[in-house]
N, C-alpha and C positions, 0 to 999 in steps of 0.2 A: 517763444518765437523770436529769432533771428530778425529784426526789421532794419531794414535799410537806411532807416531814418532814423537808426539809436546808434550813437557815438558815444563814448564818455573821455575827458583826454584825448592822444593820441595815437590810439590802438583800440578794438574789439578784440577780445579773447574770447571763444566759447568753449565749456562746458571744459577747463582745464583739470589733468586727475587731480587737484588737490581739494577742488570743490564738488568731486563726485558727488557726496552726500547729499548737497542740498540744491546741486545745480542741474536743472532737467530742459533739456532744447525738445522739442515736440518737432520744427520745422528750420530748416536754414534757408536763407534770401541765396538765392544764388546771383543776387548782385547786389554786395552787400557795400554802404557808406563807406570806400577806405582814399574819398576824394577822388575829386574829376582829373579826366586824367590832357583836357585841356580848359582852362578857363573860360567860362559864359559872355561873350563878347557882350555889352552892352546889361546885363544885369546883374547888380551890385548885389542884392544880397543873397544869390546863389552865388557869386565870388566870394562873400563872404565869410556863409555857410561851408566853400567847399577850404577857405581859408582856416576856419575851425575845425574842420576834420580831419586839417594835416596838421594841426596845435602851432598855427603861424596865431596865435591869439594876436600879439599887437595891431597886425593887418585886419581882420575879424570887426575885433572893438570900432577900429579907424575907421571903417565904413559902415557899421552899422552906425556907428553916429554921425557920417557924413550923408546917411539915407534921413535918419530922423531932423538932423537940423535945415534941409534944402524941402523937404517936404513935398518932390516932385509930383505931379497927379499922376504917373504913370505907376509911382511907385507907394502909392497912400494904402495899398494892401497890406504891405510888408512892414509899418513899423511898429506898430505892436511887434510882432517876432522878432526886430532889429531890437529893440529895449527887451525883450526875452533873453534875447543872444547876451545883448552886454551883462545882464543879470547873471545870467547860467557860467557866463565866463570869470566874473568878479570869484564867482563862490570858485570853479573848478580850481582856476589858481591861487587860490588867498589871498586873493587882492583886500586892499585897504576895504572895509565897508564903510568908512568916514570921508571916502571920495566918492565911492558909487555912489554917497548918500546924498554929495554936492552937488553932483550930474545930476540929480533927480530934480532935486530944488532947482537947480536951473534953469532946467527944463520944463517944471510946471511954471515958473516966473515968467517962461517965456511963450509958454499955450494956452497962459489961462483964460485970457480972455478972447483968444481967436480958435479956440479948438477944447471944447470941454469934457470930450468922450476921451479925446487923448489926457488931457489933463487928471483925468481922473481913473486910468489907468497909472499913470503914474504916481499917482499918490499911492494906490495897491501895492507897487513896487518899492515905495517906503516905506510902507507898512511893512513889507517883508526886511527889507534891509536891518530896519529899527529890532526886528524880532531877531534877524540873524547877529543882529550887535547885540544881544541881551537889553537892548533898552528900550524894555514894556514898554516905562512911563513916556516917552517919545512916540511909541505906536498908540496908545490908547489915548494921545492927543491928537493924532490925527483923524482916528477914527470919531473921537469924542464932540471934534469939529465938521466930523461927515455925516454926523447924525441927527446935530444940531439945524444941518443948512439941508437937510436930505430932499431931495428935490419930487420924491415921491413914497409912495408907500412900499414900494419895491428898492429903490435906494434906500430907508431908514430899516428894513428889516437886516438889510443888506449890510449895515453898518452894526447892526446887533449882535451879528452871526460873527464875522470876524474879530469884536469887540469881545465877546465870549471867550471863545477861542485863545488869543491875547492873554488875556485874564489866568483861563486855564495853567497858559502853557508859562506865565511867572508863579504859578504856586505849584508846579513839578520842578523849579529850580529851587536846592539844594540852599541856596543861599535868596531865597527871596525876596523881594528889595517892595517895600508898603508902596500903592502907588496913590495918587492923590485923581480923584476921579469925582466928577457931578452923577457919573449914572453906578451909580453902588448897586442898584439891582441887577447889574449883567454879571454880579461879581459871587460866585456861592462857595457856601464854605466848604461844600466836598465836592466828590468828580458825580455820586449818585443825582444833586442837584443839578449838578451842569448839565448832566445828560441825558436830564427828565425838559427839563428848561430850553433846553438846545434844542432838543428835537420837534418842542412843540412850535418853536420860532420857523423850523424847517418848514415843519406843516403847514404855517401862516403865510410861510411863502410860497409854498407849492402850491396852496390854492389862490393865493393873487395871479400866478405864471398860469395857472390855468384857467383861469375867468381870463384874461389877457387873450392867451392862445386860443381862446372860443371863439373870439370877438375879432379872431385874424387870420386870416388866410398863409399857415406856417408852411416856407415850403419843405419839401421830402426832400433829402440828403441822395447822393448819386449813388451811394454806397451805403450799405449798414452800419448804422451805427448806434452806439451806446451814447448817448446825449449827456447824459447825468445818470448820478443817483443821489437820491437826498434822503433822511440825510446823511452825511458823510464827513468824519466818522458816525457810525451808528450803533444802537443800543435799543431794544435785541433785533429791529427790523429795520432793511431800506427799501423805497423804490425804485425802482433799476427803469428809465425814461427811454427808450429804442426809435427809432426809426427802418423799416425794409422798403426799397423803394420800388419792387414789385413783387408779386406773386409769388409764393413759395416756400421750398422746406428751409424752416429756422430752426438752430441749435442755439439754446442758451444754457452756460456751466458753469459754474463756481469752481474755480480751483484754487488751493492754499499755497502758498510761498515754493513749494517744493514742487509743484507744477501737478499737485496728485489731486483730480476731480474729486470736489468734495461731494456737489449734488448737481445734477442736470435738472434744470428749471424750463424747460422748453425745448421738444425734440417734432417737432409737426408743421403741417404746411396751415401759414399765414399770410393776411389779406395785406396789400401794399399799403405802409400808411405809419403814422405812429402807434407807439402803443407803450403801456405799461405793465409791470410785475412786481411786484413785492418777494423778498426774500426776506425772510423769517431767521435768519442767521443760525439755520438748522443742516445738517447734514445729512446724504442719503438712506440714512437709520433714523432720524429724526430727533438725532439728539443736538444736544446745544453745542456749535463750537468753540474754540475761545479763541479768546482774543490776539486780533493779529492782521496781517495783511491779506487778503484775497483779489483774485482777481476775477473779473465776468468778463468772459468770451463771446461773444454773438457769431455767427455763422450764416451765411446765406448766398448763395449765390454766386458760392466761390472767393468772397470775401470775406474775410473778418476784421469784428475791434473788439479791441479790450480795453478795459478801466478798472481800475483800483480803488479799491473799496476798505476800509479798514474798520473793526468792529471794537469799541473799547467796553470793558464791563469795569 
């Protein structure tokens, strides 16, 4: 699918003949992201946003950090997305990550104690930084201090998961570098352990999120959507978390990279509300796929979403 709201750089190409093979458009946006064709009077970060889909990046960056540093109440919705943007642009153009990573520190020096939700979204955003600089040992300090001070049992799993992770993804580098850590049990010696371990971590979470969500009143999404699936990466099953916000026929697919329906997991009319599915990382013959990217489709009501799922063995 064609969405409006996927840009990469400064151009969309679809489905050009040299990626016949592996490139499949199902649907085109017939009003597709290629920038506003006049500027948003009065809000910054669709100026922004429409600044980054013409690769005006300096302008882009400039206000998405003039959104996060003034911290307007008009505009307290958008800066998660504003520190999104500056993230997604650091990487698009290879930007320093030893400066995105000073912006960060700055930035939690400067929220930590009047804004904690923000503050700790940004530390996530170093965590990623540190991963994208190759420096484990920097990310599994931060986490290793968010696990220490974790504020609940939903933050310390929270911190396990991505500490895992972490772990994982310095022993697939080629040159991997010892790291020096207090929780040595998030750390296994093969991917079979990780992905026994991991997943039971998921499960521990999904059942805290759902004694949580018993106990609350969650509201239903305007539109269908895919919420999660946990967990993810997964090994050999996830559960795929949905929302339909009335009455109706629901379509849910699995499809592989190449946009070819692997298996339809739900073709029938269902009741408004949440709900859940398990996929068994089987395909419509029932045998086991491998491993790779996929994507779940949801369908209903003239809407869809999708989310990306990927399967490691």
């Amino acid at each position: 699918n064609a969405s409006k709201n996927w840009f990469e750089g400064s151009c969309v190409i679809i489905n050009p003949e040299e990626c016949n093979s592996y490139v499949y458009v199902e649907t085109y946006d017939p009003c597709p992201n290629i920038g506003l064709s006049e500027p948003i009077v009065g809000d910054r970060f669709m100026q922004a946003m429409d600044a980054e889909a013409n690769a005006q990046y300096d302008t882009a960056v400039t206000i998405y950090k003039q959104v996060i540093d003034e911290q307007l109440t008009a505009e307290a919705s958008y800066t998660s997305s504003c520190m999104d943007g500056i993230y997604r642009i650091a990487l698009t153009q290879n930007s320093s990550i030893s400066e995105l990573s000073d912006y960060i520190d700055a930035k939690i020096s400067q929220y930590a104690t009047s804004d904690s939700a923000f503050t700790q979204l940004l530390t996530d955003y170093q965590v990623k930084a540190k991963v994208v600089a190759a420096d484990f040992q920097g990310a599994i300090d931060i986490l290793q201090w968010r696990l220490s001070n974790a504020t609940d049992a939903v933050d310390s799993l929270n911190a396990v998961l991505d500490m895992e992770i972490v772990f994982q993804l310095n022993e697939l580098q080629s040159s991997k570098k010892p790291i020096t850590t207090q929780y040595s049990q998030y750390k296994y010696p093969e991917f079979r352990s990780f992905s026994v371990k991991h997943e039971e971590h998921w499960n521990m979470l999904r059942d805290l999120l759902e004694k949580d969500n018993a106990e609350t009143d969650v509201p239903i999404p305007a539109v269908p959507l895919i919420s999660s699936n946990y967990p993810n990466p997964f090994n050999p099953s996830t559960t795929i978390a949905f929302s339909i916000p009335g009455a109706g026929d629901v379509k849910l697919c699995v499809y592989n990279i190449k946009g070819q329906k692997v298996k339809e997991l739900l073709n029938g009319n269902m009741a408004k509300g949440h709900h859940k599915i398990v996929w068994n990382g089987r395909d419509r013959n029932n045998r086991s796929v491998s491993s790779g990217i996929y994507f779940l489709k949801l369908e209903s009501g003239g809407n869809t979403s999708v989310r990306k799922a990927m399967l490691m063995k």
